[in-house]
C-alpha positions as CSV (number, residue, x, y, z in Angstrom):
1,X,-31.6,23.6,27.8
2,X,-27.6,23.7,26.9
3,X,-25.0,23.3,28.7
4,X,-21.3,24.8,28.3
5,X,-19.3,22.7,26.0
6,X,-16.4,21.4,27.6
7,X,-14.8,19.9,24.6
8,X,-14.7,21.1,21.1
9,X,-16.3,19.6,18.3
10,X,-14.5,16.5,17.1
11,X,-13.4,16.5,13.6
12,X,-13.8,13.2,11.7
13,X,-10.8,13.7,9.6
14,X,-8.8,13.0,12.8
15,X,-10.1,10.0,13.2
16,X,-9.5,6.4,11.6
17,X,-11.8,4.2,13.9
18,X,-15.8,5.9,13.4
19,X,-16.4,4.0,16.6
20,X,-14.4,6.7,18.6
21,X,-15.9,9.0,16.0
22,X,-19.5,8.5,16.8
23,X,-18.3,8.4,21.0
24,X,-16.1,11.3,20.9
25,X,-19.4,13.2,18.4
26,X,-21.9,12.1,20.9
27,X,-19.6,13.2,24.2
28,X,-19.6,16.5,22.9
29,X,-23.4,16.8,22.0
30,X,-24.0,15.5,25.4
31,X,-22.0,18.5,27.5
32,X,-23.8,20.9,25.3
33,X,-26.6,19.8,25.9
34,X,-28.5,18.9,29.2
35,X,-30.1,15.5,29.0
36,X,-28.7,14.6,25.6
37,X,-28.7,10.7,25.4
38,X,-28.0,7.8,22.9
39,X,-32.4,7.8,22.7
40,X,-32.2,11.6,21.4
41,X,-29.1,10.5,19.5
42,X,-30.7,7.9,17.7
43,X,-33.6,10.0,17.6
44,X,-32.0,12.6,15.9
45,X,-30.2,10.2,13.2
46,X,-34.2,8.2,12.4
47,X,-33.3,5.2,13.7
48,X,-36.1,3.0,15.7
49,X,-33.7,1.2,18.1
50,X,-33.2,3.9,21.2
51,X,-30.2,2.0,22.0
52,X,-28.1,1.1,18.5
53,X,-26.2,3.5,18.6
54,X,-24.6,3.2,21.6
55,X,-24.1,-1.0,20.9
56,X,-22.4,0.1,17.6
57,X,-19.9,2.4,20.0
58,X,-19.7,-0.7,22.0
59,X,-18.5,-2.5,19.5
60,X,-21.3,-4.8,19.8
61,X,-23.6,-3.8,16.2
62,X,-22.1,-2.9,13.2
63,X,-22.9,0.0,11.0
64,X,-24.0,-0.7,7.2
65,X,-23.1,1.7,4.4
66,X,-26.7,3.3,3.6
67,X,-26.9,3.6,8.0
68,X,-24.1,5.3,8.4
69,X,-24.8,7.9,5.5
70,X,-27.8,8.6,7.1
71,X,-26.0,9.3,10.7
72,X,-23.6,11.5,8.8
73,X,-26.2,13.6,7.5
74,X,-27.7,13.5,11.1
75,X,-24.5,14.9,12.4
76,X,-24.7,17.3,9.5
77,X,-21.0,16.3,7.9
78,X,-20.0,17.8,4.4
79,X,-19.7,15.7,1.5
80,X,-16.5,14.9,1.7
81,X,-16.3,14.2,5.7
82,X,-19.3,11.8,4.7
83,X,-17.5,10.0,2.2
84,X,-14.7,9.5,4.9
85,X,-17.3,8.7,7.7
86,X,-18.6,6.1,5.3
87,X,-15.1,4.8,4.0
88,X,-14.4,3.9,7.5
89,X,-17.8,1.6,8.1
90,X,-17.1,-0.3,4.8
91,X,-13.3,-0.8,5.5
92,X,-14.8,-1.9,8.8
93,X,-17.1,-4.7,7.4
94,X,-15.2,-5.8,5.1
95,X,-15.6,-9.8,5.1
96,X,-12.6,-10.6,3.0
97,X,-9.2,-9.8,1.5
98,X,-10.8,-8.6,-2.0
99,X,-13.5,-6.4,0.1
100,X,-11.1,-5.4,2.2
101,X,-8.7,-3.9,-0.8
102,X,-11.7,-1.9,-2.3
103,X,-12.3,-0.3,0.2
104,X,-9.0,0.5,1.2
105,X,-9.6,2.2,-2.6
106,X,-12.6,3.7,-1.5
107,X,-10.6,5.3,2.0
108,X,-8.1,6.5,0.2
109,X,-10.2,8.5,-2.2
110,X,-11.9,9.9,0.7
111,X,-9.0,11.2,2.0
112,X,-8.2,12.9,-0.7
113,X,-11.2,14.7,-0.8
114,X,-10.7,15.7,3.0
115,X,-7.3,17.3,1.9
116,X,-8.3,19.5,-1.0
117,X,-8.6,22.8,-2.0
118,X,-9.4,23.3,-5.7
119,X,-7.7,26.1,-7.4
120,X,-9.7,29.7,-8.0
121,X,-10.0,30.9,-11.3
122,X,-7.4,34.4,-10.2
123,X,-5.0,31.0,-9.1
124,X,-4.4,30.0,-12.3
125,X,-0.9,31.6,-13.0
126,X,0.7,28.6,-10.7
127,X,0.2,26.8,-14.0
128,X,2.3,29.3,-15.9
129,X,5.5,27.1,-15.1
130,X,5.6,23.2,-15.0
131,X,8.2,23.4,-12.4
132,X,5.9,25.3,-9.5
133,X,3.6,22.6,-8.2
134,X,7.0,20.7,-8.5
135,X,8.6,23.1,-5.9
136,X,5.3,23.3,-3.7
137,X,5.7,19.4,-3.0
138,X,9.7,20.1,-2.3
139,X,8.4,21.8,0.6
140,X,7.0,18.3,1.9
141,X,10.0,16.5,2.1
142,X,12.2,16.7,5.4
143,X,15.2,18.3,4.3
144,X,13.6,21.3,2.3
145,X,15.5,24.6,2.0
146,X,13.6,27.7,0.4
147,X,16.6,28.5,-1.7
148,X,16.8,28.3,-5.6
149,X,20.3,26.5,-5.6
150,X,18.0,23.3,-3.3
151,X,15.5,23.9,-5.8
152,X,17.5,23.2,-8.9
153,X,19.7,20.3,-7.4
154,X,16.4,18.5,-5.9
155,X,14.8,18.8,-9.4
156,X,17.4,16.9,-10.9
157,X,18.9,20.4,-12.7
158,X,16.0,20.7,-14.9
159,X,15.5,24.3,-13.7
160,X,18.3,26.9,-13.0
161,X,19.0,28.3,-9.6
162,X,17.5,31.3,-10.9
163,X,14.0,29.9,-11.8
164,X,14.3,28.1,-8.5
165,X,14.4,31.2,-6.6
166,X,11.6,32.6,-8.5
167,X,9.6,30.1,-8.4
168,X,9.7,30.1,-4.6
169,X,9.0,33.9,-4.5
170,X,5.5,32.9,-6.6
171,X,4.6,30.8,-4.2
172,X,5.7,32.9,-1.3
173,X,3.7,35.9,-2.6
174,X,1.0,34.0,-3.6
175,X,0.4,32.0,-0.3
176,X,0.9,28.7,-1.4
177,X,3.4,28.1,1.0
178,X,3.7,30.0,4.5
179,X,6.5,30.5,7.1
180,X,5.8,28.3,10.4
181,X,7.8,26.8,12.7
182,X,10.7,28.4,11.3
183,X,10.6,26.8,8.2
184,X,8.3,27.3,4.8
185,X,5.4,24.6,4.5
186,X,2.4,24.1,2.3
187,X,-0.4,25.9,2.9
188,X,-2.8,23.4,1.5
189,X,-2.4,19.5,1.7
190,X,-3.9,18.9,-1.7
191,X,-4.6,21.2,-4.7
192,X,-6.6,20.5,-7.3
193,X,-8.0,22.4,-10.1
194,X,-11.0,20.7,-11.0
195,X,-12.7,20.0,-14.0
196,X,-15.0,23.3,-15.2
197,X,-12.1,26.0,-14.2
198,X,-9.2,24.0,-15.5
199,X,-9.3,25.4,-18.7
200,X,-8.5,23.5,-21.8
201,X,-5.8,25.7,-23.3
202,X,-4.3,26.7,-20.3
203,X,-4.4,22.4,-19.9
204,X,-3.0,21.6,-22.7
205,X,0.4,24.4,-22.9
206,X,0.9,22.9,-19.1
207,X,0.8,19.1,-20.3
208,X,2.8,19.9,-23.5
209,X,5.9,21.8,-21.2
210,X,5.9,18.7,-19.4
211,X,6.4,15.8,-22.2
212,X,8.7,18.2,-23.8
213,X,10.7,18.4,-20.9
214,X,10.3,14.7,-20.1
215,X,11.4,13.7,-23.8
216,X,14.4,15.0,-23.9
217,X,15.7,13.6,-19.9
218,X,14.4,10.2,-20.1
219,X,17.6,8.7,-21.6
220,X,19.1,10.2,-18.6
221,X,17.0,8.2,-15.7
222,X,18.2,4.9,-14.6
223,X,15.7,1.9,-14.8
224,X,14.6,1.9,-11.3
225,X,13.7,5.6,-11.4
226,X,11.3,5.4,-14.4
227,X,8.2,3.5,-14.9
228,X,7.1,3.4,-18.5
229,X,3.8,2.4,-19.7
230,X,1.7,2.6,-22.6
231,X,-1.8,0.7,-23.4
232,X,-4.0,1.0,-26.8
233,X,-7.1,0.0,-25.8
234,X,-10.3,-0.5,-28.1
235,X,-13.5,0.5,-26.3
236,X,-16.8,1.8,-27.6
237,X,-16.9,5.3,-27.6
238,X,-20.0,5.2,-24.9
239,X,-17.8,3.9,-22.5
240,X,-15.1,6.6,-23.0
241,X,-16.5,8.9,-19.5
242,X,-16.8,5.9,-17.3
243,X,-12.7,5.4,-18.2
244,X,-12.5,9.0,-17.7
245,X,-13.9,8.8,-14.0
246,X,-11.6,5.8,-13.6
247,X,-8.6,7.5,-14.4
248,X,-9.4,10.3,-11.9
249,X,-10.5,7.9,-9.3
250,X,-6.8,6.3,-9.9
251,X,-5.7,9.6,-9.3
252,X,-7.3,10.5,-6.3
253,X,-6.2,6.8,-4.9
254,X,-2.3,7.8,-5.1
255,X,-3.3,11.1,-3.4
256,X,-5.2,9.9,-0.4
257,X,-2.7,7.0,0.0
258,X,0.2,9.3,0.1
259,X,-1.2,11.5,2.8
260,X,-0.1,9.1,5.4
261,X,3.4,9.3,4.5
262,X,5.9,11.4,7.1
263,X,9.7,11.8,6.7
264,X,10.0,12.2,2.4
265,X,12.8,11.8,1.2
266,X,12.0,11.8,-3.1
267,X,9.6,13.6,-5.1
268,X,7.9,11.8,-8.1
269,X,6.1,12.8,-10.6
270,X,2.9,10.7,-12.2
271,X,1.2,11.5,-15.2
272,X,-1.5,10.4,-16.5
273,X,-2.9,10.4,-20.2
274,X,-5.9,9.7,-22.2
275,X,-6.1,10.4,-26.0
276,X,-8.5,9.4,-28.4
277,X,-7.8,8.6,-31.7
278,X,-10.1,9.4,-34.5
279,X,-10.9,8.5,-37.8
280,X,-9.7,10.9,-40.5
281,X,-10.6,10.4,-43.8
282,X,-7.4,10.2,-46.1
């Protein structure tokens, strides 16, 4: 028998304690249910203790990695709201500073998959122009105006007014950012395009505008606005993937950790390269 829902389903990507996760998840269960309790709970999640659950709400048990995947495909979370669900427990039991940093790694790259919409293959024209994820992330800083001559004076006059103002229209038209609260936002926190549909011509043109662009304006950065870094590093080719991954799990570290940031004030930009040299015979 159900009963009317008096609450709506809580969401864990507003939480940051799963404790008041797993309270507020089985709160709701029980007022659309009749009779719901933490036996059916723990019932429904395959665990033989009738009563774990609610001693791991009480703060008084703990909940290990593997458990806590297994209540998140109980509670039937997506993959990315179980990464997060999971990020939490392990930032949670973390025993010491080193365990705790990791997963404060591990957190952040959950967020990040919270966050993000990967780009559709009829998207792809936002990658036309260096400069227009540039002026989608304007948009997050707190003194944003949708007007080409902000545009070009917040991007350090790399761009005209002109390109400014169409860049804006793009994104305008193409819904990347939207009108609310009297003011343009972004539509989507994070954007990503992936690795099958990011195609590798359409890649490389994007990359190349950028290092052009950059090699000809880094003479004109101070030292404290410019971080410059370079490593050759000999490694057996087998190995080249899992430096791959960790290069996009670097990335996706910066994202989730700057999701927590309100009031910006300076955009950035990071890039990040990997290029293999190779034997040529001469």
């Amino acid at each position: 028998m159900k009963a009317q829902a008096s609450r709506p389903l809580p969401r864990v990507s507003e939480f940051s304690d799963y404790r008041a996760f797993l309270r507020d998840f089985f709160e709701f269960k029980k007022s659309t249910r009749a009779g719901f309790s933490f036996r059916r709970f723990a019932g429904l999640c395959g665990l033989k203790s009738p009563n774990y659950l609610q001693l791991v709400i009480q703060g008084k048990r703990s909940l290990t990695p593997d458990t806590a995947a297994q209540i998140a495909k109980a509670m039937k979370l997506n993959s990315a709201e179980m990464n997060y669900f999971v990020a939490l427990v392990e930032r949670d039991s973390a025993r010491n500073p080193e365990e705790e940093k990791q997963a404060e790694k591990e957190l952040h790259r959950a967020i990040k998959g919270l966050k993000t919409r990967f780009v559709e293959k009829n998207e792809m024209a936002v990658f036309e122009d260096w400069h227009y994820f540039a002026v989608r992330e304007l948009a997050l800083l707190k003194d944003f105006e949708a007007t080409g001559e902000y545009v070009a004076s917040r991007l350090s006059g790399l761009i005209t007014s002109q390109q400014g103002e169409r860049a804006l229209k793009f994104l305008i038209d193409q819904g990347y950012l939207v009108h609310q609260g009297g003011r343009y936002v972004v539509k989507d926190p994070v954007l990503d395009a992936g690795n099958d549909i990011f195609m590798h011509e359409r890649m490389q043109r994007f990359h190349s505008k950028v290092l052009g662009l950059w090699s000809g304006h880094l003479s004109e950065l101070s030292p404290r606005d410019q971080e410059l870094g370079l490593l050759n590093i000999p490694v057996p080719a087998s190995q080249i993937p899992e430096l791959r991954l960790k290069i996009r799990q670097f990335q996706d570290e910066i994202i989730g950790w700057v999701q927590s940031f309100e009031n910006n004030e300076t955009l950035v930009q990071l890039g990040t390269y990997l290029m293999v040299f190779e034997k040529k015979d001469l």
